[in-house]
SERO-270261 format. One line per 5 residues: their letters; for each residue x, y, z of C-alpha. Coordinates in nm, 3 decimals. Layout:
a) X Y Z | ... $
END
This chain:
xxxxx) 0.000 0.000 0.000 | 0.125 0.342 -0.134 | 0.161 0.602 0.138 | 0.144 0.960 0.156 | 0.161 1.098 0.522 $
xxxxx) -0.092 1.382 0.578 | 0.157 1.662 0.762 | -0.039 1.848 1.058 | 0.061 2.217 1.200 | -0.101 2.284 1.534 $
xxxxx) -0.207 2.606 1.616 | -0.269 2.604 1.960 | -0.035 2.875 2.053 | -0.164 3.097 1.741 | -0.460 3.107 1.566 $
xxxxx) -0.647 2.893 1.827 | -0.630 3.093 2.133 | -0.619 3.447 1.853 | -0.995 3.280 1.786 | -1.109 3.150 2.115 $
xxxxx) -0.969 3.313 2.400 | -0.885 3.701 2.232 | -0.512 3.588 2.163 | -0.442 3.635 2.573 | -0.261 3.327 2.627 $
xxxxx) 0.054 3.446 2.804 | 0.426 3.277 2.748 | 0.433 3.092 3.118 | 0.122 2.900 3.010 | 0.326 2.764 2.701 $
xxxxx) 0.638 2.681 2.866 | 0.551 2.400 3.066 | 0.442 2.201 2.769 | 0.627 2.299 2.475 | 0.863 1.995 2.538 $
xxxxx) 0.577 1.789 2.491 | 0.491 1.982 2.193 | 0.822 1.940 2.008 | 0.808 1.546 2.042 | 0.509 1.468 1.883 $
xxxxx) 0.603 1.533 1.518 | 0.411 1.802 1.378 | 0.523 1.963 1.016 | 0.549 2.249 1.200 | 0.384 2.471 1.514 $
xxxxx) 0.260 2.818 1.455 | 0.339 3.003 1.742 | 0.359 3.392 1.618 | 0.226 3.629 1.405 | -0.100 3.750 1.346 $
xxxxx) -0.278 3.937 1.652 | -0.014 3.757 1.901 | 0.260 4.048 1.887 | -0.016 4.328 1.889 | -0.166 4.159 2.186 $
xxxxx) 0.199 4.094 2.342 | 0.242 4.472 2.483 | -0.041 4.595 2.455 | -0.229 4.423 2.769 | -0.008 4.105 2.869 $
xxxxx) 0.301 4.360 2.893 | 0.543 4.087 2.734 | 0.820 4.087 2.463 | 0.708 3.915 2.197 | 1.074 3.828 2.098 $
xxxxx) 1.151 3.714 2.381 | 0.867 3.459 2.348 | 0.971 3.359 2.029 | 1.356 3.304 2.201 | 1.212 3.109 2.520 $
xxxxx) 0.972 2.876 2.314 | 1.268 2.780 2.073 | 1.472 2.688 2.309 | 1.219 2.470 2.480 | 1.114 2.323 2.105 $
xxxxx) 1.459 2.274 1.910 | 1.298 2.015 1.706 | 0.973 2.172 1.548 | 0.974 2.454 1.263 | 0.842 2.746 1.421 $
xxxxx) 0.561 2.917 1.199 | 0.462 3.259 1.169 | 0.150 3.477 0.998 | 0.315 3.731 0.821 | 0.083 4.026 0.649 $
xxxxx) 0.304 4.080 0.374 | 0.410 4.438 0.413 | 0.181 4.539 0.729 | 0.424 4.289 0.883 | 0.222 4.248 1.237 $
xxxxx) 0.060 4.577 1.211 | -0.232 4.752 1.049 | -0.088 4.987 0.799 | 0.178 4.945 0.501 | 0.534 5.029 0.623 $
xxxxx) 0.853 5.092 0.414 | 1.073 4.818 0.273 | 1.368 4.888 0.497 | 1.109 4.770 0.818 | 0.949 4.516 0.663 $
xxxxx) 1.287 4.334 0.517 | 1.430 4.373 0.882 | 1.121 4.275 1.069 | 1.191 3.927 0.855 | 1.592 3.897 0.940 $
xxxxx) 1.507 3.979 1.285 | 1.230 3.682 1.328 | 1.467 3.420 1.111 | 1.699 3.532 1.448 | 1.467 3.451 1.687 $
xxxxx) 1.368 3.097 1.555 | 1.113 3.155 1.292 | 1.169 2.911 1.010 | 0.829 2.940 0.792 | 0.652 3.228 0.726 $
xxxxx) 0.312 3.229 0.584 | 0.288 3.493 0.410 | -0.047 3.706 0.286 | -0.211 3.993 0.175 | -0.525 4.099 0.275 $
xxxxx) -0.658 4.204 -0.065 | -0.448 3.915 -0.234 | -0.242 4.212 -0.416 | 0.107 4.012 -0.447 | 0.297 4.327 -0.516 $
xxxxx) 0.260 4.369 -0.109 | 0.415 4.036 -0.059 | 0.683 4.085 -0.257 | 0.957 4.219 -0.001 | 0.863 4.011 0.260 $
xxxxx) 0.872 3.692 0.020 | 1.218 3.758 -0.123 | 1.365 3.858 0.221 | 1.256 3.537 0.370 | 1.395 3.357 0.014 $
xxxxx) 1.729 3.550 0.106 | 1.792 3.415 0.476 | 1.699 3.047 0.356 | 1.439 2.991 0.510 | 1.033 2.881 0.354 $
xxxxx) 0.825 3.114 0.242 | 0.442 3.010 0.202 | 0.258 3.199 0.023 | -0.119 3.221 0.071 | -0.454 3.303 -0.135 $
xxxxx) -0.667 3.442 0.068 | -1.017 3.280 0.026 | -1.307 3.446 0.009 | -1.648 3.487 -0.181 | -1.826 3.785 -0.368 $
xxxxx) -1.902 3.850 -0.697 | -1.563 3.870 -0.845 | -1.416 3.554 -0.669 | -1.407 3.273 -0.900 | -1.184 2.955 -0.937 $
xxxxx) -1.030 3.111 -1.228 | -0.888 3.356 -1.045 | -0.771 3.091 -0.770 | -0.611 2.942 -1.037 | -0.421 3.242 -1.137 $
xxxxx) -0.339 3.342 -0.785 | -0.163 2.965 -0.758 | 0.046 3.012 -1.013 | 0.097 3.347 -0.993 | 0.247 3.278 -0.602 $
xxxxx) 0.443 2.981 -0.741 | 0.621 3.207 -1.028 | 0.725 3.421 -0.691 | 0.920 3.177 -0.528 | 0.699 3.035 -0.290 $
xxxxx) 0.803 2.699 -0.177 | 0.414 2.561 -0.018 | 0.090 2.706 -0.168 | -0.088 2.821 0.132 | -0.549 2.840 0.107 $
xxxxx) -0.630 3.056 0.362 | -0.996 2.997 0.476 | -0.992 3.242 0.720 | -1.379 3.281 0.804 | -1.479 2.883 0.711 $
xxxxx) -1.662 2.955 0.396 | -1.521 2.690 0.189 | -1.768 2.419 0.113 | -1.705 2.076 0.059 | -1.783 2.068 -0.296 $
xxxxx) -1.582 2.388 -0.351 | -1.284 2.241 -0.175 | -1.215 1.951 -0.351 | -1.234 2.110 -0.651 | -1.033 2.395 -0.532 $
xxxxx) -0.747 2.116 -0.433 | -0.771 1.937 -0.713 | -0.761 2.210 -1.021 | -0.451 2.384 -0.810 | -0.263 2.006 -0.763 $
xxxxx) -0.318 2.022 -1.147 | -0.193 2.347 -1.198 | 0.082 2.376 -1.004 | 0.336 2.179 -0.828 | 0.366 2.330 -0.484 $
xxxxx) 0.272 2.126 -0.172 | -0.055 2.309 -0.082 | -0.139 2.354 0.285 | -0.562 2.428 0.371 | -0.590 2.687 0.653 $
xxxxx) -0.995 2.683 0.738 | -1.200 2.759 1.030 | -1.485 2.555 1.218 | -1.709 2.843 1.223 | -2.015 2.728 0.979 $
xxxxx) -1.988 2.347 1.093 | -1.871 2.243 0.751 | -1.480 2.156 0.874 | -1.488 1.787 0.880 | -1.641 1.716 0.550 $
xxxxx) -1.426 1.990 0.394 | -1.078 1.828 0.583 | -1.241 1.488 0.432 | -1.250 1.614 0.072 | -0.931 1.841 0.059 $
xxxxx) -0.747 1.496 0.214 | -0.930 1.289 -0.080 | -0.775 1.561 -0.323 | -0.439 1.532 -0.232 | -0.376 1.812 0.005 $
xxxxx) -0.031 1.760 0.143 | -0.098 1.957 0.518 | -0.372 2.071 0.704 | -0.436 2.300 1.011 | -0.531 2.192 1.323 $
xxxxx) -0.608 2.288 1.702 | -0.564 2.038 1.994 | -0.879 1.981 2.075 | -0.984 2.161 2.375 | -0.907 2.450 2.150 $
xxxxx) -1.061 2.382 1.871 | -1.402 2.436 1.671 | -1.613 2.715 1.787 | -1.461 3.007 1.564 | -1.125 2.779 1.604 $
xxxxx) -1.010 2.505 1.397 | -1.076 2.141 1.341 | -0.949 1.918 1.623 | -0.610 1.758 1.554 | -0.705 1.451 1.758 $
xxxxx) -0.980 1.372 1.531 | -0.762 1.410 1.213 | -0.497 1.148 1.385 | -0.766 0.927 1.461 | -0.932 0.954 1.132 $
xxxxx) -0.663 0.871 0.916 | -0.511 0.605 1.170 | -0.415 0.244 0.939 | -0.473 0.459 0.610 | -0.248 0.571 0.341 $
xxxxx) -0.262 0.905 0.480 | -0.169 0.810 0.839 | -0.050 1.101 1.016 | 0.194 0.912 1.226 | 0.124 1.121 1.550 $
xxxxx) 0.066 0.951 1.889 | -0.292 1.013 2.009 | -0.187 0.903 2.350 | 0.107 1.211 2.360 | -0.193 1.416 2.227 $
xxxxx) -0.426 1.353 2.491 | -0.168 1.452 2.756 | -0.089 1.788 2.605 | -0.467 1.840 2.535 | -0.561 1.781 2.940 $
xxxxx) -0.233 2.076 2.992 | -0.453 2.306 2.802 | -0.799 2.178 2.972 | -0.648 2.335 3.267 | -0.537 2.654 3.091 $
xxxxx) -0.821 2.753 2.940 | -0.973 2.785 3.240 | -0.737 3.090 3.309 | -0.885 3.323 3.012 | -1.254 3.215 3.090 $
xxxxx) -1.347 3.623 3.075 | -1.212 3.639 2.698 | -1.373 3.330 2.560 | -1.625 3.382 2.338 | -1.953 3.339 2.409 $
xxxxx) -2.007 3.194 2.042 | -1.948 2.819 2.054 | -2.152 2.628 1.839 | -2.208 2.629 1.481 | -2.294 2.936 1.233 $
xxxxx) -2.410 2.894 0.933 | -2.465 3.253 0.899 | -2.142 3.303 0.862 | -2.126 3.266 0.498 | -2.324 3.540 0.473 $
xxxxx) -2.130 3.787 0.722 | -1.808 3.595 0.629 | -1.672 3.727 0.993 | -1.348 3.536 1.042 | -1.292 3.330 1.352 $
xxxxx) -1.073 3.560 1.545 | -1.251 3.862 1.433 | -1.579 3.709 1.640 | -1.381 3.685 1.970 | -1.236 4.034 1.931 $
xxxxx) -1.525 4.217 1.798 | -1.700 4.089 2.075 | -1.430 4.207 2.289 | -1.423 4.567 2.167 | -1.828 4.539 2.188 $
xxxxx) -1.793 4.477 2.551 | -1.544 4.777 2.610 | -1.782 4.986 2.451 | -2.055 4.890 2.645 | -2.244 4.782 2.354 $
xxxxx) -2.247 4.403 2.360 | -2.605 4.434 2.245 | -2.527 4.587 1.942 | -2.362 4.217 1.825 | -2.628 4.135 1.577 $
xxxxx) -2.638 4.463 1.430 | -2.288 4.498 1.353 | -2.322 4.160 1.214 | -2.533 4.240 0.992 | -2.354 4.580 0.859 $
xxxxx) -2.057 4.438 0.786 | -2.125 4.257 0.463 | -2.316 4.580 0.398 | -1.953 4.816 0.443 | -1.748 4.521 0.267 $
xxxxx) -1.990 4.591 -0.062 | -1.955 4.933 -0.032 | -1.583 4.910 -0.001 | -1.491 4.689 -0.323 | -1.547 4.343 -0.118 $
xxxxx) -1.205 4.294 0.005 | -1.135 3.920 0.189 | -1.235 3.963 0.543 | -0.874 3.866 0.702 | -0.654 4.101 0.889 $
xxxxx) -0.620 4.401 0.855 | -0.872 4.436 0.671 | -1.094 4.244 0.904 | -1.035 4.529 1.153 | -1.089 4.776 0.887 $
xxxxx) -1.415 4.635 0.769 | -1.542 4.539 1.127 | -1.444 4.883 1.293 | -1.608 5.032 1.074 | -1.959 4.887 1.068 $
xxxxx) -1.944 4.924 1.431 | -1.875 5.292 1.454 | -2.182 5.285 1.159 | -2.399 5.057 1.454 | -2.275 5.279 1.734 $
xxxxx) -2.320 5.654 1.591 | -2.651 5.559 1.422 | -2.536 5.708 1.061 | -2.362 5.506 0.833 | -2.017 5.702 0.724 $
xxxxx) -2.075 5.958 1.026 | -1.700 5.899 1.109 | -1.504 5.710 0.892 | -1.168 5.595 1.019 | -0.863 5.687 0.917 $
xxxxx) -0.789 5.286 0.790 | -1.110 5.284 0.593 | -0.999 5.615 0.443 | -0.681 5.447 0.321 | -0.802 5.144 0.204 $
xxxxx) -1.049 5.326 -0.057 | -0.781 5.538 -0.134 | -0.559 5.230 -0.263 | -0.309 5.290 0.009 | -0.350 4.925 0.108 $
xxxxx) -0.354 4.799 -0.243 | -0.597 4.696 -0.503 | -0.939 4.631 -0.458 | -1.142 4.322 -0.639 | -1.413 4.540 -0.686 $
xxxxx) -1.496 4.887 -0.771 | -1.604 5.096 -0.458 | -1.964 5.241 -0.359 | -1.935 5.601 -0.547 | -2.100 5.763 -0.232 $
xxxxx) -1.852 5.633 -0.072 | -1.545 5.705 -0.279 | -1.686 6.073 -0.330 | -1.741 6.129 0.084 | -1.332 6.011 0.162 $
xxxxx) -1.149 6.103 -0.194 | -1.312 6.368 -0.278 | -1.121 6.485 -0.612 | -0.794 6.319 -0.488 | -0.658 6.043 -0.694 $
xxxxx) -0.698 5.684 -0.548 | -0.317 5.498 -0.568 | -0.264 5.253 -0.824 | 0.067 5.158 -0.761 | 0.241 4.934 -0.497 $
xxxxx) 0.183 5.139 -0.215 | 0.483 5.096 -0.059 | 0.641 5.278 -0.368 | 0.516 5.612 -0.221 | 0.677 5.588 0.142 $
xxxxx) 1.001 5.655 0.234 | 1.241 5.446 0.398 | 1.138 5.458 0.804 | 1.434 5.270 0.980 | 1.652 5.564 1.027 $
xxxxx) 1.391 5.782 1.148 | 1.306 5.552 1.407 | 1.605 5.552 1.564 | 1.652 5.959 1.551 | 1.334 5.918 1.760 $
xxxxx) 1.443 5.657 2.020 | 1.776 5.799 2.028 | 2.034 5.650 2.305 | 1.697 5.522 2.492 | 1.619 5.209 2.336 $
xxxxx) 1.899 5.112 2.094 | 1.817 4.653 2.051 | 1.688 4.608 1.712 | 1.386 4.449 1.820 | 1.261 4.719 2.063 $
xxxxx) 1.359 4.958 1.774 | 1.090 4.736 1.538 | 0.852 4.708 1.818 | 0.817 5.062 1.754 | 0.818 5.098 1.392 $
xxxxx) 0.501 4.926 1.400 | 0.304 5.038 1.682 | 0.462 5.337 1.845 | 0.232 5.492 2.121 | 0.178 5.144 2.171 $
xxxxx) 0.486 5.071 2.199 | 0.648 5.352 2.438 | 0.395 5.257 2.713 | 0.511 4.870 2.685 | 0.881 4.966 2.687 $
xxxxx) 0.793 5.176 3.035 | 0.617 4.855 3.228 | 0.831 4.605 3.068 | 0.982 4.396 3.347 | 0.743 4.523 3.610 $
xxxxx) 0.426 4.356 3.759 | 0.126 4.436 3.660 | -0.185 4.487 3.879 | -0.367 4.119 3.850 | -0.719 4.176 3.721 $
xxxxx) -0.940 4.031 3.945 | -1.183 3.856 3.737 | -0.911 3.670 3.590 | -0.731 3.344 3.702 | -0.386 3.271 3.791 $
xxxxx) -0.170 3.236 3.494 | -0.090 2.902 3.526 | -0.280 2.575 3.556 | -0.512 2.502 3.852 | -0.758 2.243 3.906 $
xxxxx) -0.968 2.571 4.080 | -1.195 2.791 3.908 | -1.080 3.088 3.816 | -1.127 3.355 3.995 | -0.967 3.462 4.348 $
xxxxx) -1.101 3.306 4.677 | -1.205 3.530 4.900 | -0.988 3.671 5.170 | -1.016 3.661 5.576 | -1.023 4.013 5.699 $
xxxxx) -1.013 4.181 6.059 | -1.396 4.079 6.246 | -1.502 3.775 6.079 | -1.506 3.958 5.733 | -1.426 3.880 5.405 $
xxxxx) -1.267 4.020 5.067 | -1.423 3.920 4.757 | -1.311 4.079 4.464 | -1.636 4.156 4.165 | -1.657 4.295 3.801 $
xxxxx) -2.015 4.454 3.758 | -2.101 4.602 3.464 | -1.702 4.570 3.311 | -1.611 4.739 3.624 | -1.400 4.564 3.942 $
xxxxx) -1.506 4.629 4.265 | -1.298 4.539 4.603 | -1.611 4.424 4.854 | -1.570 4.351 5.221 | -1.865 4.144 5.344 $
xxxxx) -1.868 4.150 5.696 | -2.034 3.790 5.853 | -2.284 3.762 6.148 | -2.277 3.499 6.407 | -2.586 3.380 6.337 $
xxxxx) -2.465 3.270 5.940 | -2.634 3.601 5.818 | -2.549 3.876 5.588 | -2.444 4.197 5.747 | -2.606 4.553 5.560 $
xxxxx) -2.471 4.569 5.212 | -2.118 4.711 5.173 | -2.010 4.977 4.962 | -1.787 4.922 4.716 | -1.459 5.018 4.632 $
xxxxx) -1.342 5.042 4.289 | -1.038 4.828 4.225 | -0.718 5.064 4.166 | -0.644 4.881 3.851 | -0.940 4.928 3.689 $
xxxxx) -1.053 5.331 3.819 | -1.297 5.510 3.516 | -1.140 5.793 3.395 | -1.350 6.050 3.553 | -1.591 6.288 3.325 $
xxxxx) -1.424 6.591 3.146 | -1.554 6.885 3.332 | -1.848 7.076 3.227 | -1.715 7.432 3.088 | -1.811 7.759 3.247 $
xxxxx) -1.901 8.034 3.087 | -1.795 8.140 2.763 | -2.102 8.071 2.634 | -1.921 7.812 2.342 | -2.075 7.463 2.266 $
xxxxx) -1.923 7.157 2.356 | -1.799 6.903 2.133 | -1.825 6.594 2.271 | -1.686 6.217 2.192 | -1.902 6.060 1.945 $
xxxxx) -1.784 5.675 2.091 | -1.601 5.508 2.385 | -1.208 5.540 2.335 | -0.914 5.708 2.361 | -0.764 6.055 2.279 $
xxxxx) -0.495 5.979 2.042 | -0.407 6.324 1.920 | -0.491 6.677 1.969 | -0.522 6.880 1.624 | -0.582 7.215 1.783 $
xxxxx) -0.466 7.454 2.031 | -0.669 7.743 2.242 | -0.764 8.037 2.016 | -0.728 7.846 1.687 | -1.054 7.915 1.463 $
xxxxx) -1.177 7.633 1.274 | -1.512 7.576 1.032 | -1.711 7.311 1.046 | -1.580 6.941 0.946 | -1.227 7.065 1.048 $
xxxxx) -1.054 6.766 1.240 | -1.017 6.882 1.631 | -0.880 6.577 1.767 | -0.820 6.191 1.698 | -0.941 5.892 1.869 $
xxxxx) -0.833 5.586 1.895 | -1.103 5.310 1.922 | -1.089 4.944 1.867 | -0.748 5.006 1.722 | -0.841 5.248 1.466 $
xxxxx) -0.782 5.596 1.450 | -1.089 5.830 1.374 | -1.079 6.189 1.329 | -1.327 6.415 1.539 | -1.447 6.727 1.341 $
xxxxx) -1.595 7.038 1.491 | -1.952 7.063 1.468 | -1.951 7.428 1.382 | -1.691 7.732 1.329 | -1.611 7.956 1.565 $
xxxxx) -1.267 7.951 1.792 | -1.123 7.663 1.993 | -1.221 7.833 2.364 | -1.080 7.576 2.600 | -0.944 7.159 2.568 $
xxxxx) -1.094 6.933 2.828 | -0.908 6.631 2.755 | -0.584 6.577 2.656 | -0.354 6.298 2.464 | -0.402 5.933 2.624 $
xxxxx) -0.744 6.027 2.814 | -0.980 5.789 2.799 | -1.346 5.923 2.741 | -1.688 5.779 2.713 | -1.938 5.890 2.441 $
xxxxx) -2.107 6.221 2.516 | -1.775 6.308 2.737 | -1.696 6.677 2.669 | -1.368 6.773 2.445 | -1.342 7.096 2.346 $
xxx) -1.544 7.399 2.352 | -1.584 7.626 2.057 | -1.729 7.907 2.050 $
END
């Protein structure tokens, strides 16, 4: 009997937690069973990339190269695996050759041997850097289609794209199912006309999310599909991946036997039973099966995170809603795959049009530059309301984008200076800056444990803290009502009863940011934040006059930058807030009058 191995990558410490559990899984709940990981065989583990280094130091305050070092060292054995956004790198905008090509060195240093490479709107020219770069240190560059369906998406043109990435220098064909909206028809025909078409080892990427993942892993395996993606199965499905224990098991005595013990499998899979009970506050609440989802075509780890940023906003109920927009904004905007960052793009978006009650009535700063070209080439032509409201009479970009900027690497280090001089902390802040300069001031320090949130490393408890003795018989607990922790002290009778309720004391960690001040006199009128977030950027001073639609400030807000614009002319007559506040919608900002 003829036999043809099927190779597996797990994506437990990747895509699996990016999709289940917000991408909050922190190093020291890795470590302890990455030498498991690195004996049972896999083609390789993808272990960075993606939302992972975003998420890194922006709330789990830790290096992301530094992860990458550790977890090598613990897993000698196993190509490491990264998600690479072509020339976004990690981040959410396009950034000069110079950072992108040493972005690439810089991970080959830290242990990262393939890179799965991508662009968002499948525009190869924005692949191009990164894919020779990683061709230049020796190490595999697999390049990805990212699937999706509209009008304009045909097999033809997956055709194309195959041979099109194989004529690059990719050395594995990558189909990136990033939302779970291949079919099981579609995918063996997908599989088969590419195996025909070109000779690249291809390597399905798909998501559990409409309940179709089995039968499609059945039919790309029937077609020849030399590796598939999997999760270990207590993170898997959901808005995760197919279960790599089932795979194993499946093909067991077959031609495509994966070779993998399903013993080994089931020890590391009870380690991250345990784990997952740790990040119980960021799992999403979506668990099942969606077959809505080809209609939204929300990818798996956009789900946890919009829900996320939903939360933060105090606007969980506004889930469906935004569900419902986005297809709406990705028609309007040229129907670009749903997949990071234009995910983001796409998803911000239709939840600032949810939120503000007006479609367009702020438009952030991304969306602005992805009509504009600045990300690349649409499929489709855009809305022409649209278009008109952010171009204007400008001229969209039609050429690589990255043509138009200037190398960055030198400025960044005029702007660090003597303070931070490692090459890595140097590309930590190429691509996310602010970001960035508040990590590199808590790095190394402790920060405040939340307390709705477990230990960080495996307990047979729940999570959560148990209360606390205090002085008279009382106790501590620590709550979260309404997104908001509370220290309570509960004071106990003799009899077993409840004393008078306590009051409660917000939790240091998590103080509001008090109210902006209401103005006196003057006599101006108020412009106030249009959505929960966070000043990012003042555009005016005291005594400047502006018209109306002039941009007064910038906010940040679920990542995305969106300019505020006055709401009349007159004269900037006092600034209530200032850079890094954090305001609620309706907060006060500046007074014009």
């Amino acid at each position: 009997m003829e036999t043809n191995p099927l190779k597996i990558t797990e994506l437990v410490l990747r895509d699996a937690h990016q999709s289940l559990l917000a991408t909050r899984m922190k190093t020291e709940d890795m470590l302890p069973i990455a030498e498991k990981l690195d004996q049972v065989g896999f083609f390789s583990l993808e272990m960075w990339g993606g939302a992972t280094f975003d998420t890194c130091i922006r709330f789990l305050n830790e290096d992301p190269w530094e992860r990458a070092r550790v977890l090598k060292k613990k897993m000698p054995k196993t190509p490491f695996q990264m998600l690479l956004r072509g020339q976004n790198a990690v981040g959410y905008r396009h950034y000069a050759d110079d950072i992108v090509e040493r972005f690439v060195k810089q991970s080959v240093e830290v242990g990262i041997n393939i890179f799965r490479i991508f662009d968002a709107l499948n525009d190869f020219r924005n692949i191009e850097t990164a894919v020779n770069t990683v061709k230049k240190c020796g190490e595999t560059v697999e390049g990805c289609i990212s699937y999706t369906v509209s009008p304009v998406h045909n097999m033809d043109l997956y055709i194309k794209m195959g041979k099109d990435l194989e004529s690059m220098g990719s050395d594995i064909l990558c189909i990136k199912d990033m939302a779970g909206l291949l079919t099981p028809d579609v995918t063996k025909m997908l599989i088969t006309e590419l195996k025909k078409n070109i000779k690249l080892p291809i390597h399905l990427h798909t998501h559990a999310t409409t309940g179709l993942v089995g039968m499609n892993m059945q039919c790309a395996i029937d077609a020849g599909v030399d590796m598939v993606d999997t999760a270990i199965s207590t993170l898997s499905m959901g808005t995760s991946h197919y279960a790599t224990e089932c795979i194993v098991a499946a093909l067991k005595g077959t031609p495509r036997d994966t070779g993998l013990d399903l013993n080994l499998l089931e020890e590391i899979n009870d380690y991250f039973k345990e784990v997952k009970k740790n990040y119980s506050e960021f799992e999403s609440d979506f668990k099942g099966v969606d077959i809505n989802i080809l209609k939204s075509q929300i990818p798996g780890g956009m789900i946890s995170n919009m829900e996320n940023q939903l939360k933060e906003q105090n606007a969980l109920d506004k889930l469906e809603e935004v569900l419902i927009e986005v297809p709406r904004v990705r028609k309007d905007m040229g129907y670009p795959p749903l997949v990071t960052p234009t995910s983001q793009i796409v998803g911000s978006q239709a939840t600032l049009n949810v939120l503000t009650g007006e479609r367009y009535k702020i438009i952030t700063k991304e969306t602005r530059q992805c009509v504009m070209g600045n990300y690349g080439k649409l499929p489709a032509p855009i809305d022409e309301d649209l278009l008109t409201k952010v171009a204007g009479d400008k001229k969209v970009t039609d050429c690589r984008p990255a043509d138009l900027l200037e190398p960055e690497w030198e400025g960044v280090c005029k702007e660090l200076g003597d303070k931070y001089t490692s090459e890595e902390d140097r590309l930590t802040y190429a691509l996310f800056e602010k970001v960035a300069l508040k990590f590199f001031e808590t790095r190394g320090k402790a920060l405040p444990e939340k307390p709705a949130a477990a230990k960080s490393t495996p307990a047979s408890s729940p999570a959560g803290k148990a209360p606390a003795a205090a002085q008279g018989g009382s106790s501590i607990y620590q709550v979260r009502v309404n997104g908001k922790d509370f220290t309570v002290e509960v004071a106990m009778g003799g009899s077993g009863t409840m004393a008078p309720a306590p009051t409660a004391v917000p939790a240091p960690t998590a103080a509001p940011t008090p109210a902006p001040a209401a103005p006196t006199g003057g006599g101006g009128s108020p412009l106030t934040a249009p959505l929960p977030g966070s000043i990012f950027s003042m555009k005016c001073n005291v005594g400047d006059a502006v018209n109306e639609g002039d941009t007064v400030l910038v906010m940040e807000s679920m990542k995305m930058e969106s300019e505020v614009k006055a709401h009349q002319a007159g004269t900037i007559q006092s600034i209530l807030v200032k850079e890094g506040d954090n305001v609620q919608t309706g907060d006060q900002l500046v007074i014009i009058g």
